[in-house]
C-alpha positions in Angstrom: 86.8 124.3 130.9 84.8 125.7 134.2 83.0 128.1 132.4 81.8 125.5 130.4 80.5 123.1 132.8 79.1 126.0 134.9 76.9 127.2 131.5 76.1 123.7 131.3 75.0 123.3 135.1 72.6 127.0 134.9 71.3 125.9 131.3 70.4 122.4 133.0 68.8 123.8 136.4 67.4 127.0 135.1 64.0 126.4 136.2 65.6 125.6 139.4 67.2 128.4 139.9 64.4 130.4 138.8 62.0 128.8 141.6 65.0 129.3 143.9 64.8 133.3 143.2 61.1 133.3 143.4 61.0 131.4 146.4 63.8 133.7 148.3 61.7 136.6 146.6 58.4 135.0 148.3 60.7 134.8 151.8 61.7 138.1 152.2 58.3 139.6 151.3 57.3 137.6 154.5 60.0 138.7 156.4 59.3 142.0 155.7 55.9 141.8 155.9 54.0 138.4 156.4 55.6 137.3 159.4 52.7 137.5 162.1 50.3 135.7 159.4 52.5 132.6 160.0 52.8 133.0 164.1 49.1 133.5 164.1 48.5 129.7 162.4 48.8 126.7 164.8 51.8 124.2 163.6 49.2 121.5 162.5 47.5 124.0 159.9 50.4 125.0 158.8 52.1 122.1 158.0 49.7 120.2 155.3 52.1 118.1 153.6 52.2 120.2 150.6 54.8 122.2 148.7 55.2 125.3 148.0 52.4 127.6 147.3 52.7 131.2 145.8 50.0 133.8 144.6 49.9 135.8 141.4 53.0 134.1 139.9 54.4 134.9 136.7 57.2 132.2 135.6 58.8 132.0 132.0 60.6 128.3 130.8 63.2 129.6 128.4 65.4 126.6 128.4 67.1 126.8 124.8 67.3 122.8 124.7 63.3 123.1 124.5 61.7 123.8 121.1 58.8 125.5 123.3 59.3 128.5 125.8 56.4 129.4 127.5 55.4 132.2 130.3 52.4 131.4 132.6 50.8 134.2 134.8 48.8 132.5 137.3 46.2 133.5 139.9 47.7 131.0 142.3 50.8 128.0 142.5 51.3 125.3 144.0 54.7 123.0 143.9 54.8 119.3 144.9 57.1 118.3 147.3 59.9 117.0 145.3 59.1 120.6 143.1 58.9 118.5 140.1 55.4 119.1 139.4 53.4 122.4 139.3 50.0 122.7 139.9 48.0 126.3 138.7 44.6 127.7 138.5 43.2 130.5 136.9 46.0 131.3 134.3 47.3 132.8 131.3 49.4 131.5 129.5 51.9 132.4 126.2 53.4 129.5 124.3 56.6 130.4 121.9 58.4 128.3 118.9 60.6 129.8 116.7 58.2 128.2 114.1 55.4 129.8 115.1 53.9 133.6 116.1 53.0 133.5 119.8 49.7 131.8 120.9 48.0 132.6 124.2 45.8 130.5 126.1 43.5 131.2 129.4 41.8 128.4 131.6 41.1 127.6 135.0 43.7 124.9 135.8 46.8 123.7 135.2 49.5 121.1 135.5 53.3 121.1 134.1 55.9 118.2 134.7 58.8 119.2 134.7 60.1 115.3 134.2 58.4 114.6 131.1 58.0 118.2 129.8 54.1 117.9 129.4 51.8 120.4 130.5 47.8 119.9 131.2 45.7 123.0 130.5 41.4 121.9 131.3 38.6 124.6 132.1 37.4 126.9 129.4 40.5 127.1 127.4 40.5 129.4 125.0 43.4 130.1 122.6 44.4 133.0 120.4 47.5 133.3 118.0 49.2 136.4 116.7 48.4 135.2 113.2 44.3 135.3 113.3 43.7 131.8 115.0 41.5 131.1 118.4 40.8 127.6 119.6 38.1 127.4 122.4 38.1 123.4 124.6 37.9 122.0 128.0 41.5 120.5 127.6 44.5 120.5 125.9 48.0 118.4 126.5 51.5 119.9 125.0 54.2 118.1 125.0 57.3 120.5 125.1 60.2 118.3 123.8 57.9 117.4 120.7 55.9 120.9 120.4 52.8 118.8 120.1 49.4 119.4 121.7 46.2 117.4 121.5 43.1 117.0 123.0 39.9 114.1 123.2 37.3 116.8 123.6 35.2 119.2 121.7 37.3 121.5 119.7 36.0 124.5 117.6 38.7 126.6 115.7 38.1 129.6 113.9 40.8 131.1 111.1 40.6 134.4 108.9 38.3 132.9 106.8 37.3 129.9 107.8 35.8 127.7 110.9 36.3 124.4 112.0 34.6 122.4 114.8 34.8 118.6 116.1 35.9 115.9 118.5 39.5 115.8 119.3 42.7 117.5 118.5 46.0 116.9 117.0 48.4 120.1 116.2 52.3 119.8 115.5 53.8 123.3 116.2 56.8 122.2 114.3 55.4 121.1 111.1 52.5 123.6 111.2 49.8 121.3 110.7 46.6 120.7 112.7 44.1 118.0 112.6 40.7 117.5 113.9 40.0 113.9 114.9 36.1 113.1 114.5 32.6 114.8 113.7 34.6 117.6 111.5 31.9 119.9 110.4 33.8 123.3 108.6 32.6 126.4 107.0 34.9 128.7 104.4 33.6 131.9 104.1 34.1 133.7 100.4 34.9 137.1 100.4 32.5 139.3 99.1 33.4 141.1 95.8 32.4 144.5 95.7 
């Protein structure tokens, strides 16, 4: 019955713990090595208010009650106070369902709520699947629990044969389907028969 609840309490606070280890990993780096840097800052600089921030970060979300897992690679991190929301800029980032082949997406910033499982991608996103797909925006919202992502702004999305461009997003990772919202303007390209 213990071991039970305990697999229950690590599959719960996974991304917990992981922050935990990285945050203890980030420690002893500066014990070993990053010490002065912090003696060298007057209290009043040092102290903004803000949570935790890291550098080159790489962070996976592998939590198997989410239909999405996900690893981000970031330039730089930065954790709110109550570590519930993460902030990131100039990323990469690798979005998994079992549905689906592996799509990656690069930008320049980034949000993820851990609460309400969405993540906010905005800055010259562009997105490439494993299967021939790349999607190029300024913005893009997934929701993880639903394995949903949408955007309001200019999409264009180019397939192995054809290419599709318009306002607005709509794409259900689970059912496989994508829609464009307005001014759709596509182009199928025929093989050429030789």
């Amino acid at each position: 019955m213990e071991t039970s609840l305990m697999r229950q309490l690590i599959r719960r606070y996974w991304p917990l713990l992981g922050l935990v280890l990285v945050a203890l990993l980030v420690g002893f780096h500066f014990v070993e090595k990053g010490l002065l840097v912090f003696k060298e800052l007057p209290f009043e600089q040092a102290d903004t208010g803000e949570g935790l921030r890291l550098r080159d970060v790489h962070y996976t979300q592998d939590d198997p009650a989410q239909e999405l897992k996900w690893t981000l690679d970031a330039e730089e991190v930065r954790f709110s106070q109550d570590r519930e929301t993460i902030y990131f800029t100039e990323f990469s980032l690798e979005v998994r369902s079992e549905s689906r082949p592996p799509f990656h997406l690069k930008g320049k910033q980034g949000k993820y709520s851990k609460d309400s499982g969405s993540i906010n991608l905005w800055g010259d996103l562009e997105g490439v699947s494993e299967n021939g797909f790349r999607v190029v925006t300024q913005q893009i919202s997934i929701d993880e629990k639903t394995a949903c992502l949408k955007t309001n702004k200019p999409v264009q999305i180019w397939g192995p044969s054809f290419s599709v461009e318009g306002q607005g997003l709509f794409a259900d990772l689970k059912k496989k389907r994508f829609r464009i919202l307005s001014n759709v303007t596509t182009t199928i390209e025929k093989e050429a028969v030789i």
